[in-house]
C-alpha positions as CSV (number, residue, x, y, z in Angstrom):
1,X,12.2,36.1,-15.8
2,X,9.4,35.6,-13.3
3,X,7.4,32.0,-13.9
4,X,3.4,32.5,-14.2
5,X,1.5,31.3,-11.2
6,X,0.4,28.1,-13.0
7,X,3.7,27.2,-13.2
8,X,4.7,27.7,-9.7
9,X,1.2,25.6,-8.6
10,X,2.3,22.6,-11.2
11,X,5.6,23.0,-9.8
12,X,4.7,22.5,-6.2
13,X,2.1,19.7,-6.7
14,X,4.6,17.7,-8.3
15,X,7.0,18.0,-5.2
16,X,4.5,17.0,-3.2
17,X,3.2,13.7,-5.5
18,X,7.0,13.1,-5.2
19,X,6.8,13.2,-2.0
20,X,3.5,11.6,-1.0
21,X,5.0,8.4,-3.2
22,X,8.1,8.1,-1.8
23,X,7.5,8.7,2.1
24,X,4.2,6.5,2.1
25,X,2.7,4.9,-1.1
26,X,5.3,3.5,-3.4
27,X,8.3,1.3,-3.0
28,X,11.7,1.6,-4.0
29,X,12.8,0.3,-7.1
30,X,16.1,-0.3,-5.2
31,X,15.0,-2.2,-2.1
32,X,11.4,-3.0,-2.6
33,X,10.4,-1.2,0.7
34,X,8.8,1.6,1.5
35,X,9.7,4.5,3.8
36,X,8.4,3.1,7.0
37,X,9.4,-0.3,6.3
38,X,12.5,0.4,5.7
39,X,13.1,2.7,8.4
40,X,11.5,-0.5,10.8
41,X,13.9,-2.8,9.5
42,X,17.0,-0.4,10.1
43,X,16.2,0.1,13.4
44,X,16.7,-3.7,14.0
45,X,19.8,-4.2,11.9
46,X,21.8,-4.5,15.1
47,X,19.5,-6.2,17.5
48,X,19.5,-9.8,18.3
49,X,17.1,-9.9,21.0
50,X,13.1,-9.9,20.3
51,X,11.5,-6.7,21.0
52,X,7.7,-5.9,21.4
53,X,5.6,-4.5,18.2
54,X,4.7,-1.8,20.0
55,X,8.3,-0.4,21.1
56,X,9.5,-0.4,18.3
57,X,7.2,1.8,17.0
58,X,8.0,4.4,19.7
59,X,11.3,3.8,18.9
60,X,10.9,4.7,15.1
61,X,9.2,7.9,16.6
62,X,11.7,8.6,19.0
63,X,14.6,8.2,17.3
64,X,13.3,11.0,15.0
65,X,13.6,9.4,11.5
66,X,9.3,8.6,11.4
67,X,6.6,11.5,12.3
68,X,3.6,9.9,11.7
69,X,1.5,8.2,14.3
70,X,2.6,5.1,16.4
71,X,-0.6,2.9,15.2
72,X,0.4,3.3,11.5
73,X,3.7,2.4,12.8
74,X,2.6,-0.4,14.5
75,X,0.8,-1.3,11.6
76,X,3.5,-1.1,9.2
77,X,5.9,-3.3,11.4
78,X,3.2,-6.2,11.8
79,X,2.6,-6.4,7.9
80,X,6.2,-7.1,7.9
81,X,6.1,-10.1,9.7
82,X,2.6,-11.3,8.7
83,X,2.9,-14.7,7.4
84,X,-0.2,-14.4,5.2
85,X,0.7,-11.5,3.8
86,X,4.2,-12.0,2.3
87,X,6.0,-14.7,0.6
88,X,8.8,-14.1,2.7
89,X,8.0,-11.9,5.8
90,X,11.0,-9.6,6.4
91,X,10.6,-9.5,10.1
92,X,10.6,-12.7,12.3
93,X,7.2,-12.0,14.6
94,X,6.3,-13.8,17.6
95,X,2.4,-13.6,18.4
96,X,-0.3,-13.6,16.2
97,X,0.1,-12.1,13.0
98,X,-2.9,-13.1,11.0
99,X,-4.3,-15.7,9.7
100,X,-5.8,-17.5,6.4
101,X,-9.2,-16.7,7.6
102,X,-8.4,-13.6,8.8
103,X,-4.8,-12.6,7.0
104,X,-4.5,-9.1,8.1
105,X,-6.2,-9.2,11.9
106,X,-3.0,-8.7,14.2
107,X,-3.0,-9.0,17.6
108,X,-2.6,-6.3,19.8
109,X,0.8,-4.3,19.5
110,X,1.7,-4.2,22.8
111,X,1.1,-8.3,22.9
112,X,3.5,-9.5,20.0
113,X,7.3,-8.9,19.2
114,X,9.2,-8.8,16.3
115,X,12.7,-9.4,15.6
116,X,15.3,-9.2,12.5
117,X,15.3,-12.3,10.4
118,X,18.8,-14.2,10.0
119,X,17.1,-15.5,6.5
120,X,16.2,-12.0,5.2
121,X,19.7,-10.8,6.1
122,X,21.6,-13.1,4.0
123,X,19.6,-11.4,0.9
124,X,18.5,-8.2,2.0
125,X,21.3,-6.2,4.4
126,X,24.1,-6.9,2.5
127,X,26.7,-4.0,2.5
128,X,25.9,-2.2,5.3
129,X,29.0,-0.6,5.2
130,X,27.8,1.2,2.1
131,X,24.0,1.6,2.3
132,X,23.8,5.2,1.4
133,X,22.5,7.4,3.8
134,X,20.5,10.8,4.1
135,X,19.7,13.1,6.8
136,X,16.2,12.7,8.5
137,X,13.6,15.3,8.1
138,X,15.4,18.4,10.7
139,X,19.4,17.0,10.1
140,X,19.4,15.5,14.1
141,X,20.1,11.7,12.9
142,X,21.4,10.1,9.4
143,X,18.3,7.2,8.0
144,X,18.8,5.0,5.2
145,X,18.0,6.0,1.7
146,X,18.0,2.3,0.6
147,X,19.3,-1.0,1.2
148,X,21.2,-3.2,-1.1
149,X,19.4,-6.7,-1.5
150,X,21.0,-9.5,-3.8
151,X,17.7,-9.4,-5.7
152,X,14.8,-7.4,-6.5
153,X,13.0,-7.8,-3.8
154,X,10.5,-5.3,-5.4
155,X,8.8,-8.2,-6.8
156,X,9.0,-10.8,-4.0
157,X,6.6,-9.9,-1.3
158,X,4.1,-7.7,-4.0
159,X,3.2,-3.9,-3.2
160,X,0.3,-2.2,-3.8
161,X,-0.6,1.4,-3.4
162,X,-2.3,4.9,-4.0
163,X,-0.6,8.1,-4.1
164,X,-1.5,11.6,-5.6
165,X,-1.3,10.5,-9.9
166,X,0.1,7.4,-9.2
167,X,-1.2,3.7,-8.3
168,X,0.6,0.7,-8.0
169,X,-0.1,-3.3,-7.8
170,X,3.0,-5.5,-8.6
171,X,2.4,-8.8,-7.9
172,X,4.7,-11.2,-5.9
173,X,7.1,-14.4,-7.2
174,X,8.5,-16.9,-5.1
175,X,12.2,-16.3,-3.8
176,X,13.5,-19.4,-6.0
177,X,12.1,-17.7,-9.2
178,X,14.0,-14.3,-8.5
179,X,17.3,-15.7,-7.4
180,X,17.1,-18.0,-10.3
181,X,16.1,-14.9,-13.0
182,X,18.9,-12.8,-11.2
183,X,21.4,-15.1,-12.0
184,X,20.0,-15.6,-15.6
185,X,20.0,-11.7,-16.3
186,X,23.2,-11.6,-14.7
187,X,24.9,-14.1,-17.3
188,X,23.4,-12.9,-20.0
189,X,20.3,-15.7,-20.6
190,X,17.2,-14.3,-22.1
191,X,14.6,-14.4,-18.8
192,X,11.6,-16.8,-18.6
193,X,8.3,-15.0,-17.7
194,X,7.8,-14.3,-13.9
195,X,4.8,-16.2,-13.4
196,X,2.7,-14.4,-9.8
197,X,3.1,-16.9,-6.7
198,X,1.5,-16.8,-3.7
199,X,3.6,-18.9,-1.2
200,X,0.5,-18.9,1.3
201,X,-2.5,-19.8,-1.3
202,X,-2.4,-23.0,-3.2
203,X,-4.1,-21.3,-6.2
204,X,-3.7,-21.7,-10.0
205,X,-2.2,-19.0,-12.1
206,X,-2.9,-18.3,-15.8
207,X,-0.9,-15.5,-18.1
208,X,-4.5,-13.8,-20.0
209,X,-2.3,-11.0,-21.5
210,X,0.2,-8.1,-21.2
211,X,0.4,-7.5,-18.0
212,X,-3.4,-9.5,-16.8
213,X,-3.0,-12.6,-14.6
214,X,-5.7,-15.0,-13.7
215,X,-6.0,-16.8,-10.3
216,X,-8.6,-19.4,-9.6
217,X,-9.4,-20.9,-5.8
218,X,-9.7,-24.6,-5.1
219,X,-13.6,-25.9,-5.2
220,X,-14.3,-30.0,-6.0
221,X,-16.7,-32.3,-6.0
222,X,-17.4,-33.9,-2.4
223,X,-20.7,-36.0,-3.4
224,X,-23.4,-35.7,-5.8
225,X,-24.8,-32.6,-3.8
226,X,-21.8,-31.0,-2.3
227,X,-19.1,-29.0,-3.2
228,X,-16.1,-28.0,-1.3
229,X,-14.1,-25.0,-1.5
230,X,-10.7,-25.0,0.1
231,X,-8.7,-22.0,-1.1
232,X,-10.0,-18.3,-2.2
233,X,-7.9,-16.5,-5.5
234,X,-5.8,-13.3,-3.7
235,X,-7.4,-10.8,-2.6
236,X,-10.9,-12.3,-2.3
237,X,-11.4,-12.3,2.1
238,X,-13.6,-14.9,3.4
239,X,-16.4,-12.7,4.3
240,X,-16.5,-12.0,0.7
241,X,-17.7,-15.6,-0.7
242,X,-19.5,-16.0,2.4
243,X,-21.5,-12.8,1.4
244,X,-22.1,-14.2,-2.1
245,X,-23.1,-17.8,-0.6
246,X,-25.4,-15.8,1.0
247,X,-27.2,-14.4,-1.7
248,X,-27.0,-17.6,-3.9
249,X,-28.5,-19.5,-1.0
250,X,-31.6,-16.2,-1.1
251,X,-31.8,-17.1,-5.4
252,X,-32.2,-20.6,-4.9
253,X,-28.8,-21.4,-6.3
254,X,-27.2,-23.0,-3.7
255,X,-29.4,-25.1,-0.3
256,X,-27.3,-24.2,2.0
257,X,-23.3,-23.8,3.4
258,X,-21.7,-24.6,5.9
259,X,-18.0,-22.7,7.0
260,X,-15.5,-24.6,9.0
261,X,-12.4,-22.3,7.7
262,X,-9.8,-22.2,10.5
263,X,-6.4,-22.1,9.9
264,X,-7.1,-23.2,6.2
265,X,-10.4,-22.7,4.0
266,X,-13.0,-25.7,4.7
267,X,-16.3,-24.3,3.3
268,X,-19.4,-27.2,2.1
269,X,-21.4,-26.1,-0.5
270,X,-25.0,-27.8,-0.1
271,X,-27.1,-28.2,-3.7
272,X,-30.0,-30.3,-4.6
273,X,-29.5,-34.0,-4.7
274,X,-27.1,-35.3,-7.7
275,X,-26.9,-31.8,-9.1
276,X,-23.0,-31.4,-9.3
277,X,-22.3,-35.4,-9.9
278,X,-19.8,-35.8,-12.5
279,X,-18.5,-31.9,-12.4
280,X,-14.8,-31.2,-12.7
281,X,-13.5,-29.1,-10.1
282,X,-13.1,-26.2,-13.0
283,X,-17.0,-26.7,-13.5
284,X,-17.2,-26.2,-9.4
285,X,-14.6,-23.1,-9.6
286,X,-16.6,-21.3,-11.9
287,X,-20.1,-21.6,-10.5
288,X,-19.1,-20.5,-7.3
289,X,-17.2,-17.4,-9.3
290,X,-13.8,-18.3,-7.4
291,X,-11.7,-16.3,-10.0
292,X,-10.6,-13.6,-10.5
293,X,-8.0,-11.2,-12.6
294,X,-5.5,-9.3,-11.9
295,X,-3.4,-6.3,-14.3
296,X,0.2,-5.3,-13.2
297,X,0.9,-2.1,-12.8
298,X,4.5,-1.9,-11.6
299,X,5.0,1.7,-10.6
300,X,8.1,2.2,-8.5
301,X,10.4,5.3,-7.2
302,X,13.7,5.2,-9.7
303,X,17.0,4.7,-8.8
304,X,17.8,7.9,-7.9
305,X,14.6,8.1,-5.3
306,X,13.6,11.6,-6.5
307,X,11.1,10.1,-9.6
308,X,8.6,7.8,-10.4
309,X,9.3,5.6,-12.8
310,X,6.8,2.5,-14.6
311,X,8.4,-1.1,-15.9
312,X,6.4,-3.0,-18.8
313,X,7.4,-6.3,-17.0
314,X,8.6,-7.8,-13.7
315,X,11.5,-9.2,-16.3
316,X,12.3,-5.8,-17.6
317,X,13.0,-5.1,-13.6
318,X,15.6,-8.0,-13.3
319,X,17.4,-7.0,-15.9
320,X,17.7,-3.2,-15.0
321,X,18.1,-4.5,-11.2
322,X,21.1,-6.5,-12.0
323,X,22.9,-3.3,-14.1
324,X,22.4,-1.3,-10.8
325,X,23.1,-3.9,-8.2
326,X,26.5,-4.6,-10.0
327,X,27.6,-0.8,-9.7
328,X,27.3,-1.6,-6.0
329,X,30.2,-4.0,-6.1
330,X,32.6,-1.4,-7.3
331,X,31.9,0.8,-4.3
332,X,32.0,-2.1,-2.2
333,X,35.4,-2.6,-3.2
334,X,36.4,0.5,-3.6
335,X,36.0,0.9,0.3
336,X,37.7,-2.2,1.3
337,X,40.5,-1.3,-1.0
338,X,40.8,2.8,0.8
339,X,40.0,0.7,4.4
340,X,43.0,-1.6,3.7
341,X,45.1,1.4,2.5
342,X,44.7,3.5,5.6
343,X,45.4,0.5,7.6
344,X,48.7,-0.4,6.3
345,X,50.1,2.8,6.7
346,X,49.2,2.6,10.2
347,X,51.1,-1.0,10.3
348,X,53.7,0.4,8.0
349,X,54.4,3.1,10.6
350,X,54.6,0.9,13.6
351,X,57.5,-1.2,11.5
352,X,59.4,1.5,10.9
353,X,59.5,2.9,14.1
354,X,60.9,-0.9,15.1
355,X,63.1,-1.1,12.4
356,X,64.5,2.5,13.4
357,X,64.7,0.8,16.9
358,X,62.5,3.1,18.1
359,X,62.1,0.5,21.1
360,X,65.7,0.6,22.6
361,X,64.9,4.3,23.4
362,X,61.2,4.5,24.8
363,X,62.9,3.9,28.4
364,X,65.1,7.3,28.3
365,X,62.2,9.2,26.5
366,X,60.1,11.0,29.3
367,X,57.2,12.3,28.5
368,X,54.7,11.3,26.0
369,X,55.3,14.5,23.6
370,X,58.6,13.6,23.4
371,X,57.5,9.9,21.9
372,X,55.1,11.6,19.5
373,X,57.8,14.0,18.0
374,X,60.2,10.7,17.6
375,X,57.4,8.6,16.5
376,X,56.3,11.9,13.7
377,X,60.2,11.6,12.8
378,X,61.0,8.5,12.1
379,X,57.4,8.1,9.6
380,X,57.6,11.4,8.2
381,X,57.8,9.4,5.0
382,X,54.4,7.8,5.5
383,X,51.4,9.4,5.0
384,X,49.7,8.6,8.9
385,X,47.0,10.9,10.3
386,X,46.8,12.1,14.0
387,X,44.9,9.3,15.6
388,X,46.7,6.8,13.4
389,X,50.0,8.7,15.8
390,X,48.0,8.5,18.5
391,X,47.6,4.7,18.4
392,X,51.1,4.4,17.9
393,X,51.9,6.5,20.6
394,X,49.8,5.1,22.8
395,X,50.9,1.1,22.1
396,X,52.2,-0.2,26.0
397,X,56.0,-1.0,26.5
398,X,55.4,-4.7,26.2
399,X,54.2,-4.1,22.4
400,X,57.8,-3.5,21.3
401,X,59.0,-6.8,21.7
402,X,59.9,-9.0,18.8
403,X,57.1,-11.2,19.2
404,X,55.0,-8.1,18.3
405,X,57.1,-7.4,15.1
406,X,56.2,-10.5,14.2
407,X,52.6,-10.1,14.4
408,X,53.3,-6.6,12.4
409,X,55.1,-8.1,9.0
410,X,52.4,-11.1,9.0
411,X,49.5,-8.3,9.2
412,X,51.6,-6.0,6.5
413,X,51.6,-9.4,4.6
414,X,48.0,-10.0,4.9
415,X,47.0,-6.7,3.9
416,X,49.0,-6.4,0.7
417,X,47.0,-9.2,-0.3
418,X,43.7,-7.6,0.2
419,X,45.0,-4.6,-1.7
420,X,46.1,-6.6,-4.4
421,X,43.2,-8.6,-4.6
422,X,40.8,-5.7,-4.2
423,X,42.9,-3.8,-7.1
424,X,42.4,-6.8,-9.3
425,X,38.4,-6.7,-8.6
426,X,38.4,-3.6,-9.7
427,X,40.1,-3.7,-12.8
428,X,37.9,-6.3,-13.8
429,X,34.4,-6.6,-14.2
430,X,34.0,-10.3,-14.8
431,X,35.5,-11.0,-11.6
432,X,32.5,-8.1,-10.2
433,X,30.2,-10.7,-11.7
434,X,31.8,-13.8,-10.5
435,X,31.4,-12.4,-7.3
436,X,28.0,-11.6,-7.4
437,X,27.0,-14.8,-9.2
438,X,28.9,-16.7,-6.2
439,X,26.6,-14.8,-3.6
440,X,23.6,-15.5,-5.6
441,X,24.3,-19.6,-5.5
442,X,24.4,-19.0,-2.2
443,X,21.0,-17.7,-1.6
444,X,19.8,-20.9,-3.2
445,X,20.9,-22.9,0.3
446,X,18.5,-20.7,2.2
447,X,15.9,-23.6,0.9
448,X,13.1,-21.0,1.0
C-alpha cells in the first residue's frame, strides 16, 4: 500500500533532523564529540609531531571524511584546543587560542598548531583497536563512528547546540567529579549531584531547581566608593557588562569605570563617595547584575547514533554511560582472545614442523613449492591460513636452529596464558569491572 504524501514529507524531514544533529549540532552520547571533532581528533591519533591549525583542516578535507568548508574546519579544531573554552581542551594548541577577555578570538589558522594530547589519550582513545568504524560519505575511506573514552566525556567540556527540533546546553563538570561518579556508578554507590564547573572561571554555583543552575561573578568592596569586579558568570563576554556599565554610568547609577581586564577580569567600579561602605560582596554581585541562570537541557545522539535521545540529569548519563562502556570490555577481550588464537596456530605450526624435523631436510628440498607442500603436510592438523604458510615458508635457514625452538615453546607458553586469562575475563563479569575500575584509579594520577 502506497504511503500518502504527508507521510513521505514527515518521513524525509526526520532523516534529515537526524542528520543535521548528528553531522553538525549535537554530540554523541558515546564520546561527547561531534562530527567534526571527532573526525579532527582521528586524524591525529597517530601523529606525534605539531602540525599547523590550518593543515589540518585541509587534511580533514582531503582525506575525504569532512565536506564542509576549511574555515569551519579550522574553527572547529581551534575550539578544541582553546583553553577558555574547555575544562580540558582535547587538543594540545600552540599559539593563541583565546583568552579571558576575549575566550573565543583565535589567532589566525595558518599561524597556530595543534597537536594530540598525551593527557586526553589516557581517557579518551582507549581501544583503538575496536573503535567502530563506518564508511565516509562515497565508501573511498573508513571514519570513526565513535571513540571509547573511560568516562562520559559528554559532560566534561559542555556542548551546546541548535539543530532542526532539537537544542541542546549541557553544562560541563570538572574531570575529578566524572572519574570519581564513574567509579561510583560503576560499584554500585548511589551518585552525588554533578554540580556545573568551570575550570577557567572562579565563579560560584547554586542548584535553583530541576535542571536550573545559578552562577554568580566575583564583585567586592575596594573602598567606600569602589567596587571591583574580577570574574564574569559563563557566558556573560566582557563587552557585555561593559555595555551595561555604560548605560548605568548614562542613569546616574554608577560615576564612572575603569577596565584593566587582560589576561584576568580587573574592572573598578566608581560610585559616589561612601556609597558601597560596608557592602558584602553578594550586595556588590547583585547591583552590578553579575548573575545569571542557567537550565540543562542534555540532548544527545543515542547509542546507536541513528536517534536523538534526552537524559533528565547529568547523573542519569553516568549511570547509563557505565552499562555501555562495560559492553566495550567484552569485545575488547573478545579480540585479544581470537588475536592470540590465530597466533598460536601460527607458532603451533612452526613447532611442529621442528618436531617433525622439518629442519634436517630444508637443505635437499629445492624449490620453495616443494617447502610449502612439506610445510601444508606436516600441519595439516592445524588450522593455519595462507599467509600464516607463507610466513613459515618464508622463515631463513638460520631460524631452524634450536635456539629458535626455544624462543617458539616460550612464546606457545606465553600465549596460552593470554588465552587463558582472556577466557577467564570473559566468563566473568566482575573481573570486566575490576578491570575497568583499575583503569579508572588510574585516571586519578593524571592530577587534572
Amino acid at each position: 500500500m502506497n504511503k500518502p504524501s504527508s507521510e513521505y514529507i514527515l518521513d524525509i524531514s526526520k532523516e534529515y533532523s537526524i542528520y543535521v544533529c548528528s553531522q553538525r549540532a549535537i554530540a554523541s552520547i558515546c564520546d561527547g564529540l561531534k562530527d567534526v571533532q571527532r573526525k579532527s581528533i582521528w586524524l591525529l591519533r597517530n601523529k606525534s609531531d605539531k602540525i599547523k591549525t590550518i593543515s589540518l583542516a585541509g587534511e580533514l578535507i582531503s582525506s575525504g571524511i569532512y565536506v564542509h568548508g576549511d574555515a569551519s574546519a579550522s574553527g572547529a579544531i581551534s575550539m578544541l584546543a582553546a583553553p577558555y573554552a574547555n575544562n580540558v581542551p582535547l587538543l594540545d594548541g600552540i599559539g593563541t587560542f583565546g583568552t579571558r577577555v576575549a575566550p573565543n578570538e583565535y589567532a589566525a589558522p595558518r599561524y597556530t598548531y595543534v597537536k594530540k594530547s598525551k593527557t586526553v589519550e589516557k581517557f579518551l582513545l582507549n581501544d583503538l583497536e575496536i573503535v567502530p568504524l563506518k564508511d565516509n560519505y562515497d565508501g573511498s575511506v573508513k571514519e570513526p563512528v565513535h571513540f571509547l573514552p573511560l568516562i562520559p566525556t559528554i559532560l566534561l567540556n559542555g556542548v551546546s547546540g541548535i539543530a532542526v527540533g532539537w537544542s541542546t546546553e549541557i553544562l560541563p563538570r570538572t574531570f575529578k567529579d566524572l572519574v570519581q561518579a564513574t567509579l561510583d556508578a560503576l560499584d554500585g554507590k548511589t551518585l552525588k549531584k554533578l554540580k556545573p564547573s568551570y575550570s577557567y572561571l572562579t565563579v560560584d554555583v547554586v542548584h535553583i531547581e530541576g535542571n536550573t543552575w545559578e552562577f554568580s561573578g566575583k564583585a567586592s568592596v575596594v573602598d567606600s566608593s569602589t567596587i571591583g569586579i574580577t570574574e564574569l558568570p559563563p557566558a556573560m563576554a566582557l563587552e557585555h557588562i561593559k555595555a551595561r556599565l555604560d548605560k548605568m554610568e548614562e542613569d546616574g547609577a554608577i560615576n564612572s569605570y575603569v577596565d584593566r581586564s587582560t589576561e584576568t577580569i580587573d574592572i573598578k567600579v566608581k560610585l559616589a563617595r561612601g556609597s558601597v561602605k560596608g557592602w558584602t560582596a553578594a550586595q556588590c554581585v547583585d547591583f552590578l547584575k553579575l548573575r545569571s541562570k542557567k537550565t540543562e537541557r542534555i540532548v544527545v545522539i543515542d547509542w546507536n547514533g541513528t536517534s536523538i535521545r534526552q537524559y533528565e540529569t547529568a547523573e542519569e548519563v553516568v549511570q547509563a554511560f557505565v552499562e555501555w562502556r562495560l559492553g566495550w570490555y567484552k569485545i575488547r577481550y573478545e579480540k585479544l582472545l581470537a588475536d592470540d588464537e590465530y597466533e598460536i596456530q601460527y607458532w603451533r605450526a612452526v613447532k611442529l614442523c621442528f618436531d617433525n624435523d622439518l629442519p634436517k631436510g630444508l637443505g635437499k628440498i629445492k624449490d620453495k613449492q616443494a617447502i610449502e607442500d612439506k610445510v601444508k603436510n606436516i600441519t595439516k592438523t592445524l588450522d593455519i591460513d595462507v599467509k600464516q604458510l607463507d610466513k613459515i615458508v618464508s622463515l631463513p635457514t638460520y631460524r631452524w636452529a634450536q635456539d629458535y625452538y626455544l624462543v617458539v615453546l616460550e612464546k606457545i607458553k606465553e600465549l596460552e596464558e593470554n588465552i587463558a586469562l582472556y577466557t577467564a575475563v570473559l566468563a566473568d563479569e566482575s573481573l570486566r569491572r575490576a578491570i575497568y575500575r583499575d583503569e579508572l584509579v588510574e585516571l586519578r594520577k593524571l592530577g587534572i
